[in-house]
Short mmCIF file of the C-alpha atoms (twelve columns), coordinates in Angstrom:
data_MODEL
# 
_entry.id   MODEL 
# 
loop_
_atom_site.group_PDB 
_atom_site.id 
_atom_site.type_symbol 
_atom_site.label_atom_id 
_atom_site.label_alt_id 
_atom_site.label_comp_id 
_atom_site.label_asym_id 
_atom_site.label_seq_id 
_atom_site.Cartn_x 
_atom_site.Cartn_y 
_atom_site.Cartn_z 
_atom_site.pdbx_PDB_model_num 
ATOM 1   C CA . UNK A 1   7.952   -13.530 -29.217 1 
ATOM 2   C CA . UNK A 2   5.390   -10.461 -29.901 1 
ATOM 3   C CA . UNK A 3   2.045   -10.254 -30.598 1 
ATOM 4   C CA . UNK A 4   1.002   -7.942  -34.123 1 
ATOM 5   C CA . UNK A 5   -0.188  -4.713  -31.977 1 
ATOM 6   C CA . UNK A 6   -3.437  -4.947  -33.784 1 
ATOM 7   C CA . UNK A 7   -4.060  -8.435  -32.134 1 
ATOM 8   C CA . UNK A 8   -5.680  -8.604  -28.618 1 
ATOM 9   C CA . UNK A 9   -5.266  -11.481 -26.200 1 
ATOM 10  C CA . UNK A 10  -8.100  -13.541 -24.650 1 
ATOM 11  C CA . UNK A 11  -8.928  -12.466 -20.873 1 
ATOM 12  C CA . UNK A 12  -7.308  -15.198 -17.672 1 
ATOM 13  C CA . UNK A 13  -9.895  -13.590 -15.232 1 
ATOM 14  C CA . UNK A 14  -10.703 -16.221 -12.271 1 
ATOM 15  C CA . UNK A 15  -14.029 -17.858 -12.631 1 
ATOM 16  C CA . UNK A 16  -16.730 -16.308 -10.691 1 
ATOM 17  C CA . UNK A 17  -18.874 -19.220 -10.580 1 
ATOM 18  C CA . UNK A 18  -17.564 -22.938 -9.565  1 
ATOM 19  C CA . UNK A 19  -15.100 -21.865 -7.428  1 
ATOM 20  C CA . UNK A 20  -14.248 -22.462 -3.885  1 
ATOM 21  C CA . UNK A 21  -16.815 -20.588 -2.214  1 
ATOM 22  C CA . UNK A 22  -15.537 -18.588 0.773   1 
ATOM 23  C CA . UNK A 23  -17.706 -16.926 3.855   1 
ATOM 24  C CA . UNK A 24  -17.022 -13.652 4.394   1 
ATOM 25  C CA . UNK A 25  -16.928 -11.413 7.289   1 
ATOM 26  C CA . UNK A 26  -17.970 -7.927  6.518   1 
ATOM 27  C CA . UNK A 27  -16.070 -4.931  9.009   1 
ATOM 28  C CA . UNK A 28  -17.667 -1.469  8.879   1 
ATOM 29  C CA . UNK A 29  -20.983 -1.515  7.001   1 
ATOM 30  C CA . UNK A 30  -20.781 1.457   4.676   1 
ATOM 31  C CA . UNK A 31  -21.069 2.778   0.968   1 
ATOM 32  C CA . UNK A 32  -17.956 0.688   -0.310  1 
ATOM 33  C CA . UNK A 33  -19.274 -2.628  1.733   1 
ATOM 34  C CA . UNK A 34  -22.852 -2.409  0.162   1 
ATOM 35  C CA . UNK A 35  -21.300 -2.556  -3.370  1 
ATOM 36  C CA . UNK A 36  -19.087 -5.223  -2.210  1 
ATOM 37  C CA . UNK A 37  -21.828 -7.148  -0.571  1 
ATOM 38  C CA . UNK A 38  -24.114 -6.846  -3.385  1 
ATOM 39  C CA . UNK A 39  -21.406 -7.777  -6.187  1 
ATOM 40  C CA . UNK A 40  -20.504 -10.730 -4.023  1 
ATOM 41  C CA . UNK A 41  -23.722 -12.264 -3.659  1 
ATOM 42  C CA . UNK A 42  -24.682 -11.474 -7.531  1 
ATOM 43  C CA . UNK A 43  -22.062 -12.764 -9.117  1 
ATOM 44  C CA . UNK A 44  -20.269 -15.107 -7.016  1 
ATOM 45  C CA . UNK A 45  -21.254 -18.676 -5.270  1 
ATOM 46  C CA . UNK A 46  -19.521 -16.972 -2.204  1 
ATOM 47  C CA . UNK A 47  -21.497 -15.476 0.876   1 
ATOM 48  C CA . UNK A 48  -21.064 -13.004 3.828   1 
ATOM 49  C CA . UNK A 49  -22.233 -14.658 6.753   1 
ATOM 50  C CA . UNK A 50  -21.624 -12.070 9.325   1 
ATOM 51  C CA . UNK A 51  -21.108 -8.320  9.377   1 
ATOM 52  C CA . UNK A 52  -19.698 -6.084  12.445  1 
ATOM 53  C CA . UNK A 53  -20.125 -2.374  12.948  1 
ATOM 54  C CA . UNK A 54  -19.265 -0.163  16.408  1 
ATOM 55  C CA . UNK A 55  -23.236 0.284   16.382  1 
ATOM 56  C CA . UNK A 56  -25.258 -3.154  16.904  1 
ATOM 57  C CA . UNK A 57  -28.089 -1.193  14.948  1 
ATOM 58  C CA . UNK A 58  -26.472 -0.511  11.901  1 
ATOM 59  C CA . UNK A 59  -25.211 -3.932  11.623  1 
ATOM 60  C CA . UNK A 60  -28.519 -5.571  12.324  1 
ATOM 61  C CA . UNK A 61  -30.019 -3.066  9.601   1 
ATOM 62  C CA . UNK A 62  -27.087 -3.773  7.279   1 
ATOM 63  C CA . UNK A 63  -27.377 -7.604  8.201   1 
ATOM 64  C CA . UNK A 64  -31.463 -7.690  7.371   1 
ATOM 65  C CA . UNK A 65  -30.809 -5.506  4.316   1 
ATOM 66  C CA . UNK A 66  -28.471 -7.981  2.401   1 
ATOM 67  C CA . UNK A 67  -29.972 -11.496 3.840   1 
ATOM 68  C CA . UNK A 68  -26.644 -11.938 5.912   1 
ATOM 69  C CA . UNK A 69  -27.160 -14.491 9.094   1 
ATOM 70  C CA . UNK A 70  -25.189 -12.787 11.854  1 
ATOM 71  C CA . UNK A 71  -24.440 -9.140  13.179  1 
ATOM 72  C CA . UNK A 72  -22.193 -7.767  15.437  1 
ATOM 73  C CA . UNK A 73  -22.336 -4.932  17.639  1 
ATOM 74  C CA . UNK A 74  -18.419 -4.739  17.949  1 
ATOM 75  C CA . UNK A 75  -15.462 -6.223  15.988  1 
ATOM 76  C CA . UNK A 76  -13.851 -8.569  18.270  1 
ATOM 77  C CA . UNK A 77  -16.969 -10.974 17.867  1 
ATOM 78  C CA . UNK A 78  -16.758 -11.264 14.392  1 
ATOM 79  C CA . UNK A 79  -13.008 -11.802 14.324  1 
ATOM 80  C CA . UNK A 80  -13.729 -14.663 16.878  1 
ATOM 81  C CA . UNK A 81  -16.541 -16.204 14.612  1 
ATOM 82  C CA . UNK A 82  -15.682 -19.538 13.472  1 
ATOM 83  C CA . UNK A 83  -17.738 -19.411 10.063  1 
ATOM 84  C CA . UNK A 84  -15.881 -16.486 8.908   1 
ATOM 85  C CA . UNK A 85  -12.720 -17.579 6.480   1 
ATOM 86  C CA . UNK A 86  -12.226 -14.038 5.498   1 
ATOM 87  C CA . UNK A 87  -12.047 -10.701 6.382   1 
ATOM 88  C CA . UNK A 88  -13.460 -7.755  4.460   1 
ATOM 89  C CA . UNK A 89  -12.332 -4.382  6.188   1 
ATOM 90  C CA . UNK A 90  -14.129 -1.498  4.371   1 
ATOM 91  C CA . UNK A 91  -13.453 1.053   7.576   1 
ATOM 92  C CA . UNK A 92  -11.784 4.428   6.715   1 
ATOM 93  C CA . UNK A 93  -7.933  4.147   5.727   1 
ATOM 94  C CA . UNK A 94  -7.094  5.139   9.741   1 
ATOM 95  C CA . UNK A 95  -8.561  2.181   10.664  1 
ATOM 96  C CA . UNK A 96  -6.985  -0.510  8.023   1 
ATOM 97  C CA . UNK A 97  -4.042  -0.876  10.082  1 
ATOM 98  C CA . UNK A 98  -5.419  -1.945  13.450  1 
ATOM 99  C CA . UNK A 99  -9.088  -3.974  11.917  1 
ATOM 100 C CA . UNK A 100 -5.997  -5.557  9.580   1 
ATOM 101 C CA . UNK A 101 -3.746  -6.597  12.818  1 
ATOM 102 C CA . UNK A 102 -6.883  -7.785  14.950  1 
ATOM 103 C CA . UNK A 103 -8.196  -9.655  11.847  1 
ATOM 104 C CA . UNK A 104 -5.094  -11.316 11.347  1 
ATOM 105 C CA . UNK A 105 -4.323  -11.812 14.821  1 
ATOM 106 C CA . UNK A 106 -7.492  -14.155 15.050  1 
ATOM 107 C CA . UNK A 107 -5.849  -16.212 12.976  1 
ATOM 108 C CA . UNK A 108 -8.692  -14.897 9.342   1 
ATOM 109 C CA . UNK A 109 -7.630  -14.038 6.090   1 
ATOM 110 C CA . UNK A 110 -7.687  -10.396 5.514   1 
ATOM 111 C CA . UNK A 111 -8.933  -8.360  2.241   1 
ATOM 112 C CA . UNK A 112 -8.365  -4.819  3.497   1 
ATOM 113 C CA . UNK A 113 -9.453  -1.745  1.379   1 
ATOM 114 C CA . UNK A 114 -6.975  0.886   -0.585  1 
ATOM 115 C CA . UNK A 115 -4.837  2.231   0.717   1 
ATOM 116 C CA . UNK A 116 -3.720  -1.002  2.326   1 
ATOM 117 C CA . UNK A 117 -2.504  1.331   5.145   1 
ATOM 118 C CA . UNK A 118 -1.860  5.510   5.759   1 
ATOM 119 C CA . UNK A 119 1.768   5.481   5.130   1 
ATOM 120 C CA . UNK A 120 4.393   2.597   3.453   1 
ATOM 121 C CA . UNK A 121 5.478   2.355   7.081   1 
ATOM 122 C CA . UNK A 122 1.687   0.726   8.239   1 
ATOM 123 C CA . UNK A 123 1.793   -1.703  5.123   1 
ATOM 124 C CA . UNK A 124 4.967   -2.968  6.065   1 
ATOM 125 C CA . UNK A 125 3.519   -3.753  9.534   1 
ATOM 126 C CA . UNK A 126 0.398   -5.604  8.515   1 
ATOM 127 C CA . UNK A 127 2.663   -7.202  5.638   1 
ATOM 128 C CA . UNK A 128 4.877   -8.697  8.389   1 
ATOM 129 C CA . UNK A 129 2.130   -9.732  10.446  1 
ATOM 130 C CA . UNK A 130 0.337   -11.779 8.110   1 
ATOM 131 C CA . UNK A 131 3.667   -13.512 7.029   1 
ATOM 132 C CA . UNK A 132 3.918   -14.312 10.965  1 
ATOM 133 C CA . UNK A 133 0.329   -15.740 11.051  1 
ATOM 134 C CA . UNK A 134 0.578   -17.611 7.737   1 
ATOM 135 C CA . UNK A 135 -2.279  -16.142 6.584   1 
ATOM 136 C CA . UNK A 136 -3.798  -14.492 3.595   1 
ATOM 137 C CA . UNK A 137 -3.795  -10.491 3.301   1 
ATOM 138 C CA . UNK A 138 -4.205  -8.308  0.007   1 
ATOM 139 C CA . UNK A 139 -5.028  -4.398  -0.637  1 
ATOM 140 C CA . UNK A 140 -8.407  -4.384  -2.570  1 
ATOM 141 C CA . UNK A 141 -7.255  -3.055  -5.575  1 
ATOM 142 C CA . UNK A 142 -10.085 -4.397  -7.578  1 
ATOM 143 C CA . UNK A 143 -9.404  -2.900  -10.710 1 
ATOM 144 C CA . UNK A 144 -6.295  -5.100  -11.288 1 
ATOM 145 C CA . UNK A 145 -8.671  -8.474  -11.377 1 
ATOM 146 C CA . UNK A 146 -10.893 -6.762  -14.232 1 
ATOM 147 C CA . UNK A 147 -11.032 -8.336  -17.856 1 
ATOM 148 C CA . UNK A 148 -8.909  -5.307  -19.448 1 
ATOM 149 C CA . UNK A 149 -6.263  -4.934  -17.294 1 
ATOM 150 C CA . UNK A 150 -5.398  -8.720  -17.933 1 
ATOM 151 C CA . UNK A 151 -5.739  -7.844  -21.143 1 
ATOM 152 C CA . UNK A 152 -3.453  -5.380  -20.500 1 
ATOM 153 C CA . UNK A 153 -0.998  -7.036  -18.896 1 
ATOM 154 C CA . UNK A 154 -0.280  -9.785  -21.664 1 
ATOM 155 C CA . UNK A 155 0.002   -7.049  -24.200 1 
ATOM 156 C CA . UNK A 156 2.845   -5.437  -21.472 1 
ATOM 157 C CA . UNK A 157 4.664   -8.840  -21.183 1 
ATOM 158 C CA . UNK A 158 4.258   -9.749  -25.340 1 
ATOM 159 C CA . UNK A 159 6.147   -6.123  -25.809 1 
ATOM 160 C CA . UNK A 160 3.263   -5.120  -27.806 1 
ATOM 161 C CA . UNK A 161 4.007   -1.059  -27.247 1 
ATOM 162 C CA . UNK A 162 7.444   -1.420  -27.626 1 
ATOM 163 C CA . UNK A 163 9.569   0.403   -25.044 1 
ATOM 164 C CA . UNK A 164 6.795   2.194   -23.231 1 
ATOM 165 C CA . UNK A 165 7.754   5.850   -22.357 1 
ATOM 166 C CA . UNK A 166 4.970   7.750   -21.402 1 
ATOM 167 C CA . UNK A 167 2.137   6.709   -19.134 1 
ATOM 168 C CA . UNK A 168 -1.085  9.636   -18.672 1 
ATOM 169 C CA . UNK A 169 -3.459  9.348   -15.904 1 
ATOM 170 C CA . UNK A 170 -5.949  11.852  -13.823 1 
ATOM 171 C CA . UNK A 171 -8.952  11.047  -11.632 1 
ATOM 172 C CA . UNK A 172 -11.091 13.794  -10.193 1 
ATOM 173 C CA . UNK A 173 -14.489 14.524  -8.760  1 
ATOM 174 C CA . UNK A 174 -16.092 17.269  -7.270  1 
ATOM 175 C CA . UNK A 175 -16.346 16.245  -3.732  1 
ATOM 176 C CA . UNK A 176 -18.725 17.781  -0.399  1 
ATOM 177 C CA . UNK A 177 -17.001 19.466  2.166   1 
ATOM 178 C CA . UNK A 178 -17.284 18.315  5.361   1 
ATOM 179 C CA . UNK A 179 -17.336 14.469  4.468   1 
ATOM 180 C CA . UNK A 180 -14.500 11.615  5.654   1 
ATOM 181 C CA . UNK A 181 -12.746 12.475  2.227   1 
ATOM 182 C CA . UNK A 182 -11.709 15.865  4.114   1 
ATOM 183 C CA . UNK A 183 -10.699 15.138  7.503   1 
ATOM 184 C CA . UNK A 184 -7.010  14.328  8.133   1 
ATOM 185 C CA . UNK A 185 -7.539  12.225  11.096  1 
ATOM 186 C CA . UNK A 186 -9.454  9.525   8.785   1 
ATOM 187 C CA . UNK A 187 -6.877  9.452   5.942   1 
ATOM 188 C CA . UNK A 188 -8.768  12.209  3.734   1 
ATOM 189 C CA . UNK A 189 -7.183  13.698  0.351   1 
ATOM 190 C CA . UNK A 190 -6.767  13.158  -3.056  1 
ATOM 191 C CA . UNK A 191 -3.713  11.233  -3.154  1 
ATOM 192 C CA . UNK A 192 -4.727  8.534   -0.567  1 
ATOM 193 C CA . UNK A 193 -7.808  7.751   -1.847  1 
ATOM 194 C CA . UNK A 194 -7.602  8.811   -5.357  1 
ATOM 195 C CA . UNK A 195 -3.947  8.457   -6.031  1 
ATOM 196 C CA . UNK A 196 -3.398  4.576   -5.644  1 
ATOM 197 C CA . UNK A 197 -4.989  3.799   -8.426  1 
ATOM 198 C CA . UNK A 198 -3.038  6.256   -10.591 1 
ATOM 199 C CA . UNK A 199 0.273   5.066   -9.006  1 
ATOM 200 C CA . UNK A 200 -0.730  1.552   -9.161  1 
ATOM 201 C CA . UNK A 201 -1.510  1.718   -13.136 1 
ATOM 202 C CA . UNK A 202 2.227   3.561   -13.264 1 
ATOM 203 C CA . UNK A 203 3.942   0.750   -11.375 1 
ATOM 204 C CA . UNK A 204 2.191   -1.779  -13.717 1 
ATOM 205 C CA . UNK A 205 3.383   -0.459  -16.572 1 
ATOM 206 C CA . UNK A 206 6.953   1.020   -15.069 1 
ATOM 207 C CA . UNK A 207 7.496   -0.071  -11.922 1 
ATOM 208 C CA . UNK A 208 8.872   1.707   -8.747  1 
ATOM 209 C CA . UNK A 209 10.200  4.947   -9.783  1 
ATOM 210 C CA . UNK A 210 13.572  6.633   -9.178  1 
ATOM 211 C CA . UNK A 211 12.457  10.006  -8.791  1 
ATOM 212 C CA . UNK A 212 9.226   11.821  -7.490  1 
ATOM 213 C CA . UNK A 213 8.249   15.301  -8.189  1 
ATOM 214 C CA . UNK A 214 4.752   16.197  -6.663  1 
ATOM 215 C CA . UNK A 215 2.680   19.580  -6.083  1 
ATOM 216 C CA . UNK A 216 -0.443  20.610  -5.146  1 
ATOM 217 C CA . UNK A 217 -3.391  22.846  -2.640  1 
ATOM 218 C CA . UNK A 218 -3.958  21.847  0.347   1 
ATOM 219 C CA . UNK A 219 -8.124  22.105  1.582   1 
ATOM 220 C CA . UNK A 220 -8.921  24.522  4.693   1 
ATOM 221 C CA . UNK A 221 -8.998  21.052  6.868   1 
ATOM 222 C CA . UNK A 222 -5.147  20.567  5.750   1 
ATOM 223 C CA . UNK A 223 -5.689  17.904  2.791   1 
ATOM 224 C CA . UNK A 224 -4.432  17.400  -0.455  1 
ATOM 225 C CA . UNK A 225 -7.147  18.312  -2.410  1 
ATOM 226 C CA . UNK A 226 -5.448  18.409  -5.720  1 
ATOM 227 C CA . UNK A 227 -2.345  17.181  -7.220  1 
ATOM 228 C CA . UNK A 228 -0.111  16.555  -9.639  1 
ATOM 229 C CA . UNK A 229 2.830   13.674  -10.146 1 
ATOM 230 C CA . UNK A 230 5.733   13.324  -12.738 1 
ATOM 231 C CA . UNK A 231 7.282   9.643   -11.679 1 
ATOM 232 C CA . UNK A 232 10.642  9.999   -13.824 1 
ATOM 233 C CA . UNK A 233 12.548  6.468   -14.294 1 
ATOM 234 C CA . UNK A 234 16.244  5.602   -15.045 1 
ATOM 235 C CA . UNK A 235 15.357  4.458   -19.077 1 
ATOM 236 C CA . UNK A 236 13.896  8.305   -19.217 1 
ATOM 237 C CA . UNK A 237 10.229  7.145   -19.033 1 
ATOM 238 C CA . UNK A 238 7.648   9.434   -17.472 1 
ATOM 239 C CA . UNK A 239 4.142   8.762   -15.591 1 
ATOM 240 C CA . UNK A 240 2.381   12.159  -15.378 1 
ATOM 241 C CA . UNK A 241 -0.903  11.848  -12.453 1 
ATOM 242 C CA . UNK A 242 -3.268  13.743  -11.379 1 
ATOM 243 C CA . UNK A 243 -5.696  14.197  -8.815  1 
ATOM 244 C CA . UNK A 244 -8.522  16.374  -7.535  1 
ATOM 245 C CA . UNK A 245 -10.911 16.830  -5.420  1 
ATOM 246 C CA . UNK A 246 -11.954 20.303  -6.382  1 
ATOM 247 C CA . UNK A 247 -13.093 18.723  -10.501 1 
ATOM 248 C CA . UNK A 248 -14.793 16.212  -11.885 1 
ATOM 249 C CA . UNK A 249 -11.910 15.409  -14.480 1 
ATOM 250 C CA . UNK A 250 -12.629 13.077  -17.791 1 
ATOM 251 C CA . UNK A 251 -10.774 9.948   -16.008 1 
ATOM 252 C CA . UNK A 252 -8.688  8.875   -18.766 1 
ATOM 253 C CA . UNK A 253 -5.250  7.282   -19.308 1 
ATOM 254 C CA . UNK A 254 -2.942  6.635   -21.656 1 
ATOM 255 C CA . UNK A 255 0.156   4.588   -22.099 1 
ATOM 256 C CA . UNK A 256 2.811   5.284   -24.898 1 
ATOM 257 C CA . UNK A 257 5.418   3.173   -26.419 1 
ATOM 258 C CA . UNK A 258 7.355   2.685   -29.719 1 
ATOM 259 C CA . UNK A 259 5.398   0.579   -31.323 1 
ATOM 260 C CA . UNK A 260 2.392   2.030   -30.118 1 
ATOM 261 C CA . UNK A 261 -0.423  3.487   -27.654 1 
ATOM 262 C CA . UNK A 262 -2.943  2.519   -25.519 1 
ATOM 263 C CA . UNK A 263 -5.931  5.099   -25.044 1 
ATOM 264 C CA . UNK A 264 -7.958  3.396   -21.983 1 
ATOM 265 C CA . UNK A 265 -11.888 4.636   -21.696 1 
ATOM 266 C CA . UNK A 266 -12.728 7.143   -19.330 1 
ATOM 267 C CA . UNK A 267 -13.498 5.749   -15.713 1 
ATOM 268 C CA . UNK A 268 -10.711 3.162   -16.466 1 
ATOM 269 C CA . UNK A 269 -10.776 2.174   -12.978 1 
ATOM 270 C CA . UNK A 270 -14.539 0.245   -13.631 1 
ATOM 271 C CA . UNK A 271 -14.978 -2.636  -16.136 1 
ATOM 272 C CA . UNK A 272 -14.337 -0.714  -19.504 1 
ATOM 273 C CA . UNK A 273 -11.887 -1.041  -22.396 1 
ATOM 274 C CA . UNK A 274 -9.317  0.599   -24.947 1 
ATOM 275 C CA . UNK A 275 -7.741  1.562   -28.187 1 
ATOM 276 C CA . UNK A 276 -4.684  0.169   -28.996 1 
ATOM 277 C CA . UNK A 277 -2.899  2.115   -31.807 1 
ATOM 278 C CA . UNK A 278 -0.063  1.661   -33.651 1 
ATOM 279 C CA . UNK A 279 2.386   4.084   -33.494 1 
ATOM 280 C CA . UNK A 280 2.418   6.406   -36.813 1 
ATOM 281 C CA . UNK A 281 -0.469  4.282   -38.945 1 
ATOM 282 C CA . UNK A 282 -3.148  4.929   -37.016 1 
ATOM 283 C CA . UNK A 283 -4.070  1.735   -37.275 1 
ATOM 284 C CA . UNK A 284 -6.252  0.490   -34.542 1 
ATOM 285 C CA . UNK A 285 -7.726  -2.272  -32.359 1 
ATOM 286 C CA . UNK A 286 -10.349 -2.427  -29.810 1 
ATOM 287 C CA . UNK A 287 -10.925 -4.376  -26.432 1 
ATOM 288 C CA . UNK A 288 -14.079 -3.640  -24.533 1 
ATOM 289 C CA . UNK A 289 -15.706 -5.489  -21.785 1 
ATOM 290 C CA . UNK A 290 -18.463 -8.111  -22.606 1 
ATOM 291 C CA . UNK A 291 -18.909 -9.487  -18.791 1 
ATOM 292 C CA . UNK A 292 -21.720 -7.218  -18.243 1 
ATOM 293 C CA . UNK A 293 -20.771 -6.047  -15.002 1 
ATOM 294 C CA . UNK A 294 -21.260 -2.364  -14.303 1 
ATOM 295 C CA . UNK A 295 -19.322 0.179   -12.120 1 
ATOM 296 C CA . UNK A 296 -18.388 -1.516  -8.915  1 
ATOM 297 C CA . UNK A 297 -19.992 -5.136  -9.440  1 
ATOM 298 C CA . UNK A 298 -16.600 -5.503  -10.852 1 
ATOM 299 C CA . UNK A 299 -15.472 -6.148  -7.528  1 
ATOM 300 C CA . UNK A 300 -16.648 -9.533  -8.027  1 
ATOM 301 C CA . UNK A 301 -13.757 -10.372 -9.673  1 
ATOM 302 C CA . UNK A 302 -11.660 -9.797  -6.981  1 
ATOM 303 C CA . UNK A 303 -13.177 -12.055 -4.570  1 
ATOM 304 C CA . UNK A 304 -13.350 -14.859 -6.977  1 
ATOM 305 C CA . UNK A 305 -9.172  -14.361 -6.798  1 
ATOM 306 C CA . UNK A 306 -8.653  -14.285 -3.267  1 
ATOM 307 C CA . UNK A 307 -11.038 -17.422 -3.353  1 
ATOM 308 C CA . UNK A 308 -8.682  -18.936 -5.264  1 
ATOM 309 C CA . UNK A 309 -5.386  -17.658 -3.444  1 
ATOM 310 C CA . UNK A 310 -6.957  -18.801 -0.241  1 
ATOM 311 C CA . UNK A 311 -8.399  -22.526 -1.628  1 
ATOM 312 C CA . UNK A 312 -4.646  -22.604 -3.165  1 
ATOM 313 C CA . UNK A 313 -2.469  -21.978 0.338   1 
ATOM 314 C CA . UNK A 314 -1.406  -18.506 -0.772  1 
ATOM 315 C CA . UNK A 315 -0.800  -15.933 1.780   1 
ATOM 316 C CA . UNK A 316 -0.276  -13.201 -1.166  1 
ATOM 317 C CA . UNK A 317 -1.991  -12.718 -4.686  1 
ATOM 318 C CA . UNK A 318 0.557   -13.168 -7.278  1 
ATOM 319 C CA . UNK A 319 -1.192  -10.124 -9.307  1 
ATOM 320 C CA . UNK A 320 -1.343  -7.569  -6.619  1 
ATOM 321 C CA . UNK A 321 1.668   -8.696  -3.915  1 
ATOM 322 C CA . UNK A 322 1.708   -6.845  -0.286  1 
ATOM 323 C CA . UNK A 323 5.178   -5.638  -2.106  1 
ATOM 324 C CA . UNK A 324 3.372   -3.051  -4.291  1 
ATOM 325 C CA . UNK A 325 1.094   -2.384  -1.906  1 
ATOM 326 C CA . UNK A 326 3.804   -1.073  -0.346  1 
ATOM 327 C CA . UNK A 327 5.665   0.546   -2.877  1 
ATOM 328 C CA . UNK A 328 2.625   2.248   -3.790  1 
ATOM 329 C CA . UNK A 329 2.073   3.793   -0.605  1 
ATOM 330 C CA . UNK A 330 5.910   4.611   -1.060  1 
ATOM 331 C CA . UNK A 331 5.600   7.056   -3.641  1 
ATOM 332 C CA . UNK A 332 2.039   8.460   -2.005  1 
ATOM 333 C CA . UNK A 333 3.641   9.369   1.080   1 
ATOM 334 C CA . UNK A 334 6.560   11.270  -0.759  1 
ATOM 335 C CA . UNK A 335 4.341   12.947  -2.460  1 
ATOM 336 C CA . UNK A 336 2.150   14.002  -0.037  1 
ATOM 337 C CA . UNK A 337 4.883   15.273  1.767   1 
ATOM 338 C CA . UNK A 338 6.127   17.302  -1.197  1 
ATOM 339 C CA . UNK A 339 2.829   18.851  -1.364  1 
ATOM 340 C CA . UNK A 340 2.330   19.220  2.099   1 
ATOM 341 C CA . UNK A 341 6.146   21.066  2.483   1 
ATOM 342 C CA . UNK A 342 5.412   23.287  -0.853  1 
ATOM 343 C CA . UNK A 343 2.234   24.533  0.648   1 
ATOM 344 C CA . UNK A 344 3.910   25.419  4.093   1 
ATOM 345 C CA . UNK A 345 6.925   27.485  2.216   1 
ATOM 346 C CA . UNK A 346 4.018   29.455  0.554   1 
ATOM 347 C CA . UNK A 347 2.223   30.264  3.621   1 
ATOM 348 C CA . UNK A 348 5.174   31.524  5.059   1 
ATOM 349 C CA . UNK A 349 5.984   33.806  2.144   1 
ATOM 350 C CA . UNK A 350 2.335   35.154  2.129   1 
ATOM 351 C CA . UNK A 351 2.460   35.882  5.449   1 
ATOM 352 C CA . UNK A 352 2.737   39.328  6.301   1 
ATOM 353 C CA . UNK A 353 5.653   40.672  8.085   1 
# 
């Protein structure tokens, strides 16, 4: 049975309040971890108790900052801790693969940042070691916990677009040189840290592809620093992504069926809303955000579901499985090598001879 595409479903999110309340362990104390902190402990009945860093300073300054009990000079100590349930690792992507193992290894639940690893090949690994260790592991791909994309997702499973056929997204910003976001050796590039949520909106709406067709520039330091994406599928749908590091770019996206469209708000990744539009009437209804959460406090959301997951026995979350993690990284490492490959061939035609 369908819904009318003019008639929106009520949000599922998980409750951030009266929950089981989970203490959190807190790995490389940076940009990302002080929103997470901060959204945690405003919105949630959970706490970090203890935070790590490789400096003892810049824990015990993070620790003091945020009213957390316990800081480590090193990780091992907090992976050891006994008051920790779970493991935040906010460390650059070429670290998510070994904080992940030693995390899981010591026997704690693991919420590791995007990408869950640098290649399909490292998710696979940290996938099969938390099935080992019975534990709990998920990417942090906060955006799919928010009040719209649940939304979202009922109007996907009630057919309320019809066959969809066409799926639009970009996400750009002007970036510094000389920053993590550039360097190879950390994981830098568009595609990695840009890309996965573009990819992950296509394989909500698609799923895994059947074809990849990527190019792109390549930055001085040898990254993708912007790029575009056609994901083709077998029923002739299309996702079309882009990403850049060179622009800020108007961060919308779009998703077109039969019956009719969905025009998501700019900076769709944050709490935000859409249009949905029925298809040759112009008709038009509108779901917007009323949790009051701005920007990144969304995060809260997703730490109110692995709460859940955790309290429940679940070593995966049933909305974002290690699977599509994987799958995700899938298509971002073909792609990246498409771009990488393209930009080789025209090096060595501009070369002079």
């Amino acid at each position: 049975m369908t819904r009318s595409p003019l008639t929106m479903p009520t949000p599922r999110t998980y409750p951030l309040r009266g929950g089981p309340a989970l203490r959190w362990g807190v790995v490389a104390p940076g940009a990302i971890a002080t929103d997470f902190v901060h959204a945690l402990h405003t919105h949630t009945d959970q706490r970090v108790v203890a935070v790590a860093s490789r400096s003892a300073e810049r824990a015990a300054e993070f620790a003091q900052r945020h009213g957390i009990p316990r800081s480590y000079g090193g990780y091992a100590a907090l992976f050891d801790d006994p008051a920790v349930h779970v493991v935040y690792v906010a460390a650059p992507h070429s670290e998510h693969l070994s904080l992940g193992l030693a995390a899981i290894g010591a026997g704690k639940h693991v919420l590791i940042e995007k990408p869950l690893g640098m290649s399909a090949a490292e998710a696979r690994t940290i996938r099969d070691a938390a099935s080992a260790a019975g534990v709990f592991v998920m990417e942090a791909m906060w955006t799919r916990f928010l009040p719209q994309t649940d939304v979202m997702v009922q109007l996907r499973d009630e057919g309320a677009l019809g066959d969809v056929r066409l799926l639009t997204a970009d996400f750009g910003f002007l970036a510094q040189p000389g920053g993590r976001i550039f360097d190879p050796v950390l994981g830098g590039g568009a595609l990695l840290d840009l890309g996965v949520y573009l990819v992950w909106l296509s394989r909500l709406w698609l799923g895994a592809p059947d074809a990849i067709t990527a190019t792109g520039t390549l930055s001085g330091t040898g990254v993708d620093d912007q790029s575009a994406t056609v994901l083709g599928y077998a029923s002739g749908a299309r996702a079309v992504l882009t990403t850049s590091l060179l622009v800020s770019s108007p961060g919308r996206a779009g998703v077109s069926g039969t019956e009719a469209h969905l025009d998501l708000d700019p900076d769709w990744v944050f709490p935000s809303g859409f249009d949905l539009v029925a298809a040759g009437r112009g008709e038009r209804a509108r779901f917007a955000d009323r949790s009051g959460l701005p920007r990144r406090q969304g995060m809260a959301w997703q730490t109110a579901a692995v709460a859940r997951h955790v309290a429940d026995g679940r070593t995966e979350s049933p909305e974002h499985p290690l699977q599509a993690s994987i799958e995700i990284l899938g298509v971002i490492d073909e792609a990246r090598r498409q771009v990488l490959v393209a930009a080789e061939e025209s090096s060595r035609e501009s070369a002079p001879r």
